[in-house]
C-alpha positions in Angstrom: 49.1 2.4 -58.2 52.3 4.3 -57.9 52.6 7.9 -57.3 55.2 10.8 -56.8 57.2 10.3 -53.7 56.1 14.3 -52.9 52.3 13.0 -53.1 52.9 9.7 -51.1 54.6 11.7 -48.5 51.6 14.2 -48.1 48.8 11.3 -48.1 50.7 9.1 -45.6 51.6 12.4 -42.9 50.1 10.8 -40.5 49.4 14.6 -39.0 48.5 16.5 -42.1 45.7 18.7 -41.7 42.5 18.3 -44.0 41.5 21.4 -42.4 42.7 25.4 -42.8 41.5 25.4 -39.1 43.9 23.1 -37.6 47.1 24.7 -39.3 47.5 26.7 -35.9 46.6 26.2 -32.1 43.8 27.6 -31.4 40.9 25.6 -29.4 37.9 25.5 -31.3 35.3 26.3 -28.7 32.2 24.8 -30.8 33.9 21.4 -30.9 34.8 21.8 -27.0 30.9 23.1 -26.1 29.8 19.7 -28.1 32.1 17.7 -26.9 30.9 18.9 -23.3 27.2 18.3 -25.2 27.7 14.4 -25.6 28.8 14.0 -22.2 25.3 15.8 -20.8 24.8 12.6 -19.1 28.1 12.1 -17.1 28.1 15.7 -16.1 24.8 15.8 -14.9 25.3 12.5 -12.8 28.4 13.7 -11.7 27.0 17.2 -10.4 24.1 15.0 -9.0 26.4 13.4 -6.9 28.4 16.1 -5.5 25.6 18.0 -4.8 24.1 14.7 -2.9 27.5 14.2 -0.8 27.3 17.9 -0.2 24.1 18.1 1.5 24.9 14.5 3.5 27.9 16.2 5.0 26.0 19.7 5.8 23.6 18.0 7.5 24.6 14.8 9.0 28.4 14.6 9.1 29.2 18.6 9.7 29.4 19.6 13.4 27.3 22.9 14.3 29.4 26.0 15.1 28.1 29.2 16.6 29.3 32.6 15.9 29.6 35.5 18.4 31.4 38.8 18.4 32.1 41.9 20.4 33.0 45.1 19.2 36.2 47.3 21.1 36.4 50.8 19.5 40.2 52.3 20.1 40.3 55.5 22.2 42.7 57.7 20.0 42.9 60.8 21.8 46.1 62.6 22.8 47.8 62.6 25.9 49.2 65.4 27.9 52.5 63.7 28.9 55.6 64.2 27.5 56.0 62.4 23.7 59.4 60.4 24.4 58.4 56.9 23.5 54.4 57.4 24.2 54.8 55.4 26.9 52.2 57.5 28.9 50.1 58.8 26.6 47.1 57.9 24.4 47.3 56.0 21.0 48.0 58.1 18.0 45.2 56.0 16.0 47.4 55.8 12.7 46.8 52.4 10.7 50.4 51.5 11.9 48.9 51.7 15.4 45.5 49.9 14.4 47.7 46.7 12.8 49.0 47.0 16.2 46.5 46.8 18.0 44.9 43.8 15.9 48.1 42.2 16.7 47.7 42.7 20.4 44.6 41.2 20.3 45.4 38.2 18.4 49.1 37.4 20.4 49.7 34.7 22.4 50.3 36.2 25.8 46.1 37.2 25.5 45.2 33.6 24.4 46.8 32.1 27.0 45.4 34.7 29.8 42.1 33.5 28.4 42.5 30.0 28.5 43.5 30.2 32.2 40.9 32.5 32.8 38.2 30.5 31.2 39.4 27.2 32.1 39.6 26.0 28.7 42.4 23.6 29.1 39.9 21.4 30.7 37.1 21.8 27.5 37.3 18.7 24.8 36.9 20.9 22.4 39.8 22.9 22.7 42.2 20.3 23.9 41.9 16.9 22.1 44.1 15.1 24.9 40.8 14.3 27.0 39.5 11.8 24.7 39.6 8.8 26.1 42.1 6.6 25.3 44.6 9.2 24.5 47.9 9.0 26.2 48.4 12.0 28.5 51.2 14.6 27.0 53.5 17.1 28.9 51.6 19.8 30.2 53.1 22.4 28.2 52.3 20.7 25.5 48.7 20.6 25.8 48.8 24.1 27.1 50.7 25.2 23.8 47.8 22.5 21.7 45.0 24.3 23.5 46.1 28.1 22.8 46.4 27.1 19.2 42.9 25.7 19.1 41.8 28.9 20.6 43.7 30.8 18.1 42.0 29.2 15.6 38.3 29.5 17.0 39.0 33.4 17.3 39.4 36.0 14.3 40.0 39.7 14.9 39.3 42.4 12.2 39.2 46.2 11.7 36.2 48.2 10.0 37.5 49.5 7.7 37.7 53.4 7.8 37.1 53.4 12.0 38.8 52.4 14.9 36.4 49.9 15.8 37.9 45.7 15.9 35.1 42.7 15.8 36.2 40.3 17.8 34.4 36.9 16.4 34.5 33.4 18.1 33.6 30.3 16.1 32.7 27.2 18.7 30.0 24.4 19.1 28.7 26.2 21.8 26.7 29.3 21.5 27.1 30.8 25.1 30.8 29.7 25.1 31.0 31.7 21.8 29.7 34.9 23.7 31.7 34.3 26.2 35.1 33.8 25.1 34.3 37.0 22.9 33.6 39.3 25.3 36.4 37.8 28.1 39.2 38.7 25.3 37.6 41.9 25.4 37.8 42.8 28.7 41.1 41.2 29.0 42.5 43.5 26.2 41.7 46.6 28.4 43.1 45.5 31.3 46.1 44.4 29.9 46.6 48.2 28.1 45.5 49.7 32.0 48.5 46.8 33.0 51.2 47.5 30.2 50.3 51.8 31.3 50.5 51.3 34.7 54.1 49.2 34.5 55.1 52.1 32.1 54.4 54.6 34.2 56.1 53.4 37.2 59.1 52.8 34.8 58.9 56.1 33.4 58.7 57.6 37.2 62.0 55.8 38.4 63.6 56.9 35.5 62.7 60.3 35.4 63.8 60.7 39.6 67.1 59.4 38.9 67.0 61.4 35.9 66.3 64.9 37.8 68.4 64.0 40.4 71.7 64.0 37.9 70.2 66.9 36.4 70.3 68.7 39.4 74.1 67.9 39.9 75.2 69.2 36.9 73.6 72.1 36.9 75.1 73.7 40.3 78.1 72.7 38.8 78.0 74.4 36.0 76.8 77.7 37.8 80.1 77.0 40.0 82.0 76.9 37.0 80.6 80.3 35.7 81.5 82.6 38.7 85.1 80.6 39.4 85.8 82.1 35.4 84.6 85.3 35.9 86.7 85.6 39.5 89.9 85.1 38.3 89.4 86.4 34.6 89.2 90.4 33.6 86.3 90.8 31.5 84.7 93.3 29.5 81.5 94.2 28.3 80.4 93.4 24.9 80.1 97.2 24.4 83.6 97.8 25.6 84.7 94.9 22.8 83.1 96.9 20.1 84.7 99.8 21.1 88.0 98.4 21.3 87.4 96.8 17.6 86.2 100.2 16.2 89.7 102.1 17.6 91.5 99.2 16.3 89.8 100.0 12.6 90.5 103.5 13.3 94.5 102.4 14.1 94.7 100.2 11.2 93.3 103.2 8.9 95.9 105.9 10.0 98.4 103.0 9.7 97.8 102.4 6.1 97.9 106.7 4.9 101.6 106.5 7.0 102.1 103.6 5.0 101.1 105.3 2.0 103.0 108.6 2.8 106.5 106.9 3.9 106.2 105.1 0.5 105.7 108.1 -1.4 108.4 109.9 0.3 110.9 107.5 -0.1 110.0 107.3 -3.8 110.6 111.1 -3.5 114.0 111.0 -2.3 115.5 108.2 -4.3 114.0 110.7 -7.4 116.3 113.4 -6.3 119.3 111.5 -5.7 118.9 110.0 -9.1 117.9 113.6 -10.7 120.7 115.1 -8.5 123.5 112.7 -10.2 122.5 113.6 -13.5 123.7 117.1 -13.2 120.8 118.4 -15.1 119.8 121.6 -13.6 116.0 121.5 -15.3 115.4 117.9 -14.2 116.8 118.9 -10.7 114.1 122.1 -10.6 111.5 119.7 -12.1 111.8 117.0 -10.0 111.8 118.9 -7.0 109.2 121.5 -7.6 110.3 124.3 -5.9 109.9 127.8 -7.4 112.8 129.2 -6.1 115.0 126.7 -7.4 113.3 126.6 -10.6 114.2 130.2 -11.0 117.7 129.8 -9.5 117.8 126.7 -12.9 116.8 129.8 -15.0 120.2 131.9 -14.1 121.9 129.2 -13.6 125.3 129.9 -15.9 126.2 133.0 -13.8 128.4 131.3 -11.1 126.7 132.6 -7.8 123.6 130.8 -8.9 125.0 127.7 -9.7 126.3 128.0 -5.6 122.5 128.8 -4.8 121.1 126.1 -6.9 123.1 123.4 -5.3 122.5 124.7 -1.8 118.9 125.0 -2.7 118.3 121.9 -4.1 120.7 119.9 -0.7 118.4 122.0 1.7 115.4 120.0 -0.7 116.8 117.1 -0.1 117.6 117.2 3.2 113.9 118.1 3.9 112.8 115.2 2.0 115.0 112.6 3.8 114.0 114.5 7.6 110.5 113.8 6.6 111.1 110.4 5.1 112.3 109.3 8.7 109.6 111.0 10.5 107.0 109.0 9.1 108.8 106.1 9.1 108.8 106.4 13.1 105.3 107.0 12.9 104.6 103.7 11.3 106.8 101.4 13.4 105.0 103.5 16.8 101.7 102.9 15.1 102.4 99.4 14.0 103.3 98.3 17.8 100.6 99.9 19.3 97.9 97.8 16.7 99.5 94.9 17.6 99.2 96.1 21.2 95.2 96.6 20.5 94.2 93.7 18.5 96.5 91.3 21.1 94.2 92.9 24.0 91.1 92.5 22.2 92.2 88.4 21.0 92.5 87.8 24.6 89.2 89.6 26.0 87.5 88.2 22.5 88.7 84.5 23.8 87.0 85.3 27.6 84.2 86.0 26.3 83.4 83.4 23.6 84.0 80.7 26.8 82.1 82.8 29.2 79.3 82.7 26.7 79.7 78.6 26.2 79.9 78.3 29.8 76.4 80.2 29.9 74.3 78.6 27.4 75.5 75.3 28.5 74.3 76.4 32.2 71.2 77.5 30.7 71.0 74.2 28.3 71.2 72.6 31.2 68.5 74.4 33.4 65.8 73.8 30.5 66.3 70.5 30.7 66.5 70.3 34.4 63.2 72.0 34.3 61.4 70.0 31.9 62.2 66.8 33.3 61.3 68.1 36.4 57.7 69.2 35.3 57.1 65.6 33.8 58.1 63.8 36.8 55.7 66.0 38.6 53.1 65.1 36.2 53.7 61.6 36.0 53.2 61.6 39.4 49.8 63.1 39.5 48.4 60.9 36.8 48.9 58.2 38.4 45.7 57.1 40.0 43.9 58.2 36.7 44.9 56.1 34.0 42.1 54.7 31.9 42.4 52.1 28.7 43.0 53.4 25.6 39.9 51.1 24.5 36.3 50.4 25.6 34.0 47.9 24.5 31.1 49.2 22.3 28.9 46.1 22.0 29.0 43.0 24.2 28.5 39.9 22.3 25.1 37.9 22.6 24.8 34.1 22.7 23.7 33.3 19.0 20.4 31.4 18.3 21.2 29.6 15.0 24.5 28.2 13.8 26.6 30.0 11.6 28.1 26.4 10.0 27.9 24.4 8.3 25.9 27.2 5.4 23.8 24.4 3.7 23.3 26.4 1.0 26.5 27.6 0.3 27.8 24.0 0.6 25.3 22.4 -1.5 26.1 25.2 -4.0 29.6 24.6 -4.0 29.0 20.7 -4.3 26.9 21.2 -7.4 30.1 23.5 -8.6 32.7 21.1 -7.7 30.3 18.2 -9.7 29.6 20.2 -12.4 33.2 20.8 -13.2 34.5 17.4 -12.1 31.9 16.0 -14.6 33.0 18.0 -17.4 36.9 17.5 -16.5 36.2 13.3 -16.8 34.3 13.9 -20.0 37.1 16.2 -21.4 39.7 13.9 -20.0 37.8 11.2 -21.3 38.0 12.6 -24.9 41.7 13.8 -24.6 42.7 10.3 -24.0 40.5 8.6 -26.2 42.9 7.7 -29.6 39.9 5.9 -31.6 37.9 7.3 -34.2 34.2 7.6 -33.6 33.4 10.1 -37.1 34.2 10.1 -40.3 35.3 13.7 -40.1 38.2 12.4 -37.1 39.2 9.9 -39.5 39.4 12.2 -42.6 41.5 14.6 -40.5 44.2 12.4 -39.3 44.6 10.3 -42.5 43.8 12.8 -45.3 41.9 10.4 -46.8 38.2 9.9 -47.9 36.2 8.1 -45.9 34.3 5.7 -48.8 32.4 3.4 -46.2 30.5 4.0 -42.7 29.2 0.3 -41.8 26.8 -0.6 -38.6 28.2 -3.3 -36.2 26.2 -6.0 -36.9 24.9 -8.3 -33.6 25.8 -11.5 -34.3 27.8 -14.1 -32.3 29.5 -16.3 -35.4 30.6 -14.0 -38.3 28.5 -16.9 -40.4 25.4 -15.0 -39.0 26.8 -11.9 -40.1 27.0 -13.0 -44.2 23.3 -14.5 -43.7 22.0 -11.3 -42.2 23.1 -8.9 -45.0 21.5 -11.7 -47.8 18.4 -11.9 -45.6 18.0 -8.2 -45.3 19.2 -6.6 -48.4 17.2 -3.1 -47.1 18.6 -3.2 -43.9 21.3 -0.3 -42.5 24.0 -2.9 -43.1 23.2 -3.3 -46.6 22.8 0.1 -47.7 26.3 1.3 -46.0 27.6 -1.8 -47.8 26.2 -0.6 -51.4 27.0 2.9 -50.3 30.7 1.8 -49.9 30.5 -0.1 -52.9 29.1 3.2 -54.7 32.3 5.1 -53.4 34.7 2.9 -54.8 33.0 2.6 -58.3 33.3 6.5 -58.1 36.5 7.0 -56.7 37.8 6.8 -60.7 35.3 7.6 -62.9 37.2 6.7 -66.1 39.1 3.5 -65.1 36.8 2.0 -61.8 39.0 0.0 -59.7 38.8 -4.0 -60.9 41.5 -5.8 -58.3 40.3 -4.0 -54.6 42.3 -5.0 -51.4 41.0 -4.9 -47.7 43.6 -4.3 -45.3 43.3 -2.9 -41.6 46.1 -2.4 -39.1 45.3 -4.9 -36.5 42.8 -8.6 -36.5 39.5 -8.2 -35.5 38.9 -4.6 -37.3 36.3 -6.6 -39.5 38.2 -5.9 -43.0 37.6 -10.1 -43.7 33.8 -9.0 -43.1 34.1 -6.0 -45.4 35.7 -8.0 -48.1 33.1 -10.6 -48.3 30.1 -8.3 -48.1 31.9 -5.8 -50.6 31.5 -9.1 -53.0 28.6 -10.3 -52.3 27.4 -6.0 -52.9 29.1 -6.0 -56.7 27.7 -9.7 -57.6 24.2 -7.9 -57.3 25.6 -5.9 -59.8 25.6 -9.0 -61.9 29.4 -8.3 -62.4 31.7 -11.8 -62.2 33.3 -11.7 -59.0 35.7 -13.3 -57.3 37.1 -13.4 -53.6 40.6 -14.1 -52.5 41.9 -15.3 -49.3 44.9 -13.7 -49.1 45.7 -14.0 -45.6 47.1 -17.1 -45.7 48.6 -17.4 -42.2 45.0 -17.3 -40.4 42.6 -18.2 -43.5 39.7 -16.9 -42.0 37.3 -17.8 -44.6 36.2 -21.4 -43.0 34.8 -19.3 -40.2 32.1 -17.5 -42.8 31.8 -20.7 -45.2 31.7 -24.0 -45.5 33.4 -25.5 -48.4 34.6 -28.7 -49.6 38.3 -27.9 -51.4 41.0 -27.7 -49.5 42.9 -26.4 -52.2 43.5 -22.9 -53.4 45.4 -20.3 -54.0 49.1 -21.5 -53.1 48.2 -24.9 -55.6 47.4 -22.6 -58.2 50.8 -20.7 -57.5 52.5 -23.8 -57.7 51.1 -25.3 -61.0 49.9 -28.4 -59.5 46.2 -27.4 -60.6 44.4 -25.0 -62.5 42.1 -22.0 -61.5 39.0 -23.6 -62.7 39.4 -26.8 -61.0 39.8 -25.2 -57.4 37.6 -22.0 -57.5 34.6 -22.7 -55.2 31.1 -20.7 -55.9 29.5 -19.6 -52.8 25.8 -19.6 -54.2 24.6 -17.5 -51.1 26.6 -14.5 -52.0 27.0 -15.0 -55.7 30.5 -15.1 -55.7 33.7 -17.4 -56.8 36.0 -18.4 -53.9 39.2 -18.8 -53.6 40.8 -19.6 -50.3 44.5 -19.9 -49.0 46.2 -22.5 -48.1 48.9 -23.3 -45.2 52.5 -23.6 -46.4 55.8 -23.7 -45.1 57.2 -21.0 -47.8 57.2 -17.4 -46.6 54.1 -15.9 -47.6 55.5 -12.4 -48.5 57.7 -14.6 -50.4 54.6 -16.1 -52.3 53.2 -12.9 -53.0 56.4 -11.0 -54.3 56.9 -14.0 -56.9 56.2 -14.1 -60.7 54.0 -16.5 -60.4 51.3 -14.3 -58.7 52.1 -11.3 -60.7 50.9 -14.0 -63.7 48.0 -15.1 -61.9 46.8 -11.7 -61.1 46.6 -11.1 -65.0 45.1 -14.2 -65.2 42.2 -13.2 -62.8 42.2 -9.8 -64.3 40.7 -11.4 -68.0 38.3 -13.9 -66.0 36.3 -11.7 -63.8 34.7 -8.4 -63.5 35.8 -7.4 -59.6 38.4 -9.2 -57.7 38.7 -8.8 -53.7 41.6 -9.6 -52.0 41.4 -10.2 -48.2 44.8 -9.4 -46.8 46.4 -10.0 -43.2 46.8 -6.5 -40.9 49.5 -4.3 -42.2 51.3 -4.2 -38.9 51.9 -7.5 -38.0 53.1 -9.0 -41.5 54.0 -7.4 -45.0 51.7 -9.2 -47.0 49.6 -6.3 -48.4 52.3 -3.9 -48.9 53.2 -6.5 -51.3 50.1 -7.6 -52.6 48.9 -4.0 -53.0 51.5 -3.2 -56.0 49.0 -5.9 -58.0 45.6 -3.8 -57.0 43.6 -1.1 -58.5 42.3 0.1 -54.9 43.5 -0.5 -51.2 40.2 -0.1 -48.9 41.9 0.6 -45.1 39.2 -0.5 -42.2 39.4 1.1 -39.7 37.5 -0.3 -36.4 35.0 2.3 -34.7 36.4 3.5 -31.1 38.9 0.9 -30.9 41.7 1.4 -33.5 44.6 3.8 -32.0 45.5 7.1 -33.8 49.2 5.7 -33.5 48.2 2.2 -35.4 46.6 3.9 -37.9 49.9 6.5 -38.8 51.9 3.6 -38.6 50.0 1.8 -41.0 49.6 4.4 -43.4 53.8 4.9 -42.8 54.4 1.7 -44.0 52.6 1.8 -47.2 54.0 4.9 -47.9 57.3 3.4 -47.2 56.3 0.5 -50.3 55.2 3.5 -52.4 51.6 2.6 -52.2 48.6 5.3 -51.9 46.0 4.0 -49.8 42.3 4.8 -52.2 39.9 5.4 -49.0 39.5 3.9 -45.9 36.4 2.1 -44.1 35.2 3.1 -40.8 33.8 -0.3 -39.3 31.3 -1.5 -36.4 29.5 1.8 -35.8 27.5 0.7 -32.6 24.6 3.4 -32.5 23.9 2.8 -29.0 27.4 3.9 -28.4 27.0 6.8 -30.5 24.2 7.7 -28.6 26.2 7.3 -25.3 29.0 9.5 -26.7 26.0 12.2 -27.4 26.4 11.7 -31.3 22.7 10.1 -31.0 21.4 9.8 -34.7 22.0 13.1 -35.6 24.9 13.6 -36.9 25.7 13.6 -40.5 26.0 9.7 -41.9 25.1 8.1 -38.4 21.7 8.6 -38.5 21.6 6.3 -41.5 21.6 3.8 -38.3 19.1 4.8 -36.2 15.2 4.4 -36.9 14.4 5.4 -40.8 11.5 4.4 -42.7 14.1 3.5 -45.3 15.7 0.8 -43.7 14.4 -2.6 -42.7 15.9 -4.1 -39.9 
């Protein structure tokens, strides 16, 4: 019975997949659509209701509301008034301007104009402080409750691509629908003729007071312009030029004297140095002068040396006399520059602020002018100021309501139903943790699935052992055999001998199983004998009626022998052997030698052996028990045994090293099948529904 720990820890994972397609996380639409499929029923009803409710309250609980509008198109011309602020002219009809607008339209300031206007602080419908019975508030406070009401009743909106607004009113009324529509529309325009006229007389005052202090500092700028040019000498802009052009000319004839007294005195400090040397050819080269280059050709005779020296002095002294007239010319022509460009700095200056003085008199003038020319405007356009609206379409007093749309709430019921229906039945299924197919159970166990067996309807499990021996054709029966086939094939070379039933909780019907399981390989002709191995509850006195009270502890014990306490149960064909009460520890009982013994005992007597064995999670009795069996058979209870139970069970086996063979899916009710939109259609479950196979 003992495997690998490797292969005990796959079987037992109580999550391992017996599917490729649940190794990741994606939702398998097919099992959702059938899910969805089974529940038909609950759906159905459920969108069957909504839509019900839906029409109840569109045409009985629902109040009727009427819908009116008016249409205002925005005037977006120009105006002809100055553009500071656009206080006086038309609107520019930008979308910035159209948001505006809409604005305007929907503020408070209007809403409350119209609610006086109207007198809809006195209508119930707008102001719920008129029921009766309902304590007075503070007027402001059901002013401020009534606005909001209105607010609410009251939509505005642009056409798109126009400047045209729909102004829509939703009341119970239809002529009060009409009329609060059109009102808000006329109220609009006069509050743009009121918000133009109040600018216009702002914009009047401001532009008097405006021109007047215009006025003032103009004349005294004018005053300041002939007071500068009295008591300043000015010049012409011509003259200026002039007086620039002769200082470019001075500054010119400044820099050749420059020039020249540099060159001269270069010239003379030449000659003194050439004249110290002594060198009479230096002397007549350096100062150029044929006479005394012909004087340095005869100059050993003595007379010529005389004539050479006073030649090259008189040279010199030429040099020099010319070296100090030029530099007299600069320092004459230096002073009188500084003379010119002094005269034209200061005329330069006189003119640059006679010029400021001018263009700010003239600044000053243009302005004066303009503002002057606006007031005068402004005052002729006052008497023809027009809105910068009109209302293109007055609304009419609608004939039919526009709520409650039946149709759209009976659609929307039928909607809400359809998908509340199929949220409780997916709900319904998410938090469902019992297994209703053998394919659920396969997947969360890993293990086969050997036996599919029918809830029988009987009210004492007595009933149940006479039905499947009174109808051995029945559904019952064959699921019986067809579990007993599974087992007998489970190992084809060594068939299981010693078989325990186990389930995780009481009342899962693996007592049941065991007995018919029996009573299935007796028709077999095998020898076969059951155990009660639950010997806490003992459970068989419920199915049989016997007359020994002595079993399987007395046997343990060596007061008596097998033979002398086995009991045959001639309606199933099978030898008994029941437990007895005791005040040892039964998984003390079971782990002993004694039973080991006896189960080799049994093993040489009969053919099959079934051991009946309490719930796995409430005492360890078959963990232990199971290390003496070929095969443990797990019964699992149709729609009532918890995912979590069975894990935990198959945990704990795993835990004793103990590989469960199969497990039993038990009490399959086909009506419930059929409620759950299985019907008896699919796959092993239709084995319980009508078949000219079965007799029932």
């Amino acid at each position: 019975m003992t495997q690998t720990s490797a292969a005990l820890a796959e079987a037992a994972s109580p999550n391992r997949p017996a599917d490729p397609a649940f190794e990741d996380d994606e939702i398998d639409l097919l099992e959702l659509a059938r899910t969805l499929w089974r529940g038909k029923l609950w759906i159905v009803l459920a969108t069957l209701l909504a839509g019900a409710l839906a029409w109840t309250y569109a045409t009985q609980v629902a109040v009727p509301k009427y819908t009116a509008s008016a249409t205002v198109a925005l005037d977006n011309r120009q105006g002809t008034m100055v553009d500071f602020e656009n206080v006086l002219s038309g609107l520019s009809g930008d979308q910035a301007t159209i948001n505006t607008e809409v604005e305007v339209l929907r503020s408070r300031n209007l809403l409350d104009k119209l609610v006086e206007d109207m007198g809809l602080i006195d209508d119930p419908e707008f102001n719920p402080f008129l029921a009766p019975d309902t304590p007075a508030p503070a007027p402001q406070r059901a002013r401020n409750t009534v606005v909001d009401r209105v607010a609410e009743a009251i939509s505005i909106s642009n056409v798109r691509s126009s400047y045209v607004f729909t102004i829509t009113t939703v009341t119970t009324d239809p002529v009060k629908s009409a009329d609060m529509a059109n009102r808000l529309a006329e109220l609009y325009m006069a509050d743009q003729l009121a918000v133009k006229f109040e600018a216009m007389e702002t914009a009047t005052e401001w532009l008097s007071e405006r021109v007047a202090t215009l006025r003032v500092e103009l004349e005294t700028a004018e005053a300041r312009i002939k007071s500068f040019a009295t008591n300043t000498d000015l010049v012409s802009v011509e003259a200026l030029e002039g007086l620039n052009r002769q200082i470019k000319d001075t500054r010119n004839r400044l820099d050749g004297l420059v020039m020249s007294r540099d060159a001269l005195s270069e010239r003379v400090t030449a000659l003194v140095a050439t004249q110290d040397t002594g060198d009479p050819d230096a002397m007549a080269a350096i100062a150029g002068d044929p006479a005394l280059e012909r004087l340095a050709g005869e100059f050993d005779s003595g007379n010529n040396a005389e004539l050479f020296a006073a030649r090259y002095a008189t040279l010199l002294e030429r040099a020099r006399a010319d070296l100090g007239r030029t530099r007299a010319q600069v320092a004459s022509l230096s002073q009188s520059l500084g003379r010119l460009e002094a005269d034209y700095a200061r005329q330069a200056e006189d003119l640059v602020q006679l010029q400021q003085l001018e263009r700010e008199t003239q600044a000053l003038r243009a302005i004066y002018e303009y503002f002057l020319t606006r007031m005068q405007e402004t005052s002729v356009q006052r008497g023809i100021q027009q809105a910068d609206s009109r209302i293109l379409s007055h609304a009419v007093a609608p004939v039919r309501p526009s709520e409650p749309r039946r149709s759209m709430i009976l659609a929307l019921g039928l909607l809400l139903g359809l998908i509340a229906g199929a949220g409780v039945v997916l709900l319904r299924e998410m938090m469902h943790s019992g297994f209703r197919t053998a394919e659920e159970l396969e997947r969360e166990t890993g293990l086969t699935v050997m036996g599919q067996l029918p809830k029988i309807a009987a009210r004492e499990r007595k009933a149940v052992i006479q039905y499947l021996v009174d109808k051995p054709t029945s559904a019952a029966a064959e699921a019986v055999r067809n579990l007993r086939t599974s087992l007998m094939l489970s190992n084809l070379d060594r068939p299981p001998q010693v078989i325990l039933s186990t389930s995780s909780l009481p009342g899962e019907g693996k007592t049941t199983t065991a007995i018919s399981l029996a009573h299935n390989y007796s028709g077999l002709g095998k020898k076969v004998l059951l155990i009660e191995g639950d010997i806490r509850r003992r459970v068989f006195s419920e199915y049989f009626d016997y007359e020994k009270n002595e079993g399987l502890l007395s046997i343990l014990s060596g007061s008596v022998r097998l033979e002398d306490v086995v009991q045959r149960l001639d309606l199933i064909g099978v030898d008994m052997l029941i437990g007895e009460q005791s005040s040892t520890n039964a998984a003390d009982v079971f782990s002993s030698e004694r039973f080991a013994s006896f189960m080799e005992d049994v093993r040489r007597t009969y053919d099959t052996i079934i051991i009946d064995t309490p719930p796995v999670l409430l005492v360890p009795d078959s963990r232990i028990i199971a290390h003496a069996v070929d095969a443990v058979l797990f019964t699992v209870k149709w729609d009532a045994t918890s995912r979590a139970q069975v894990r935990e069970a198959m945990r704990q086996f795993a835990t004793a090293g103990i590989s469960m063979t199969g497990t039993v899916l038990n009490q399959i009710d086909p009506k419930g099948m059929k409620r759950y939109g299985y019907g008896g259609q699919y796959g092993a479950y239709a084995a319980y529904g009508h078949n000219k196979y079965y007799n029932n």
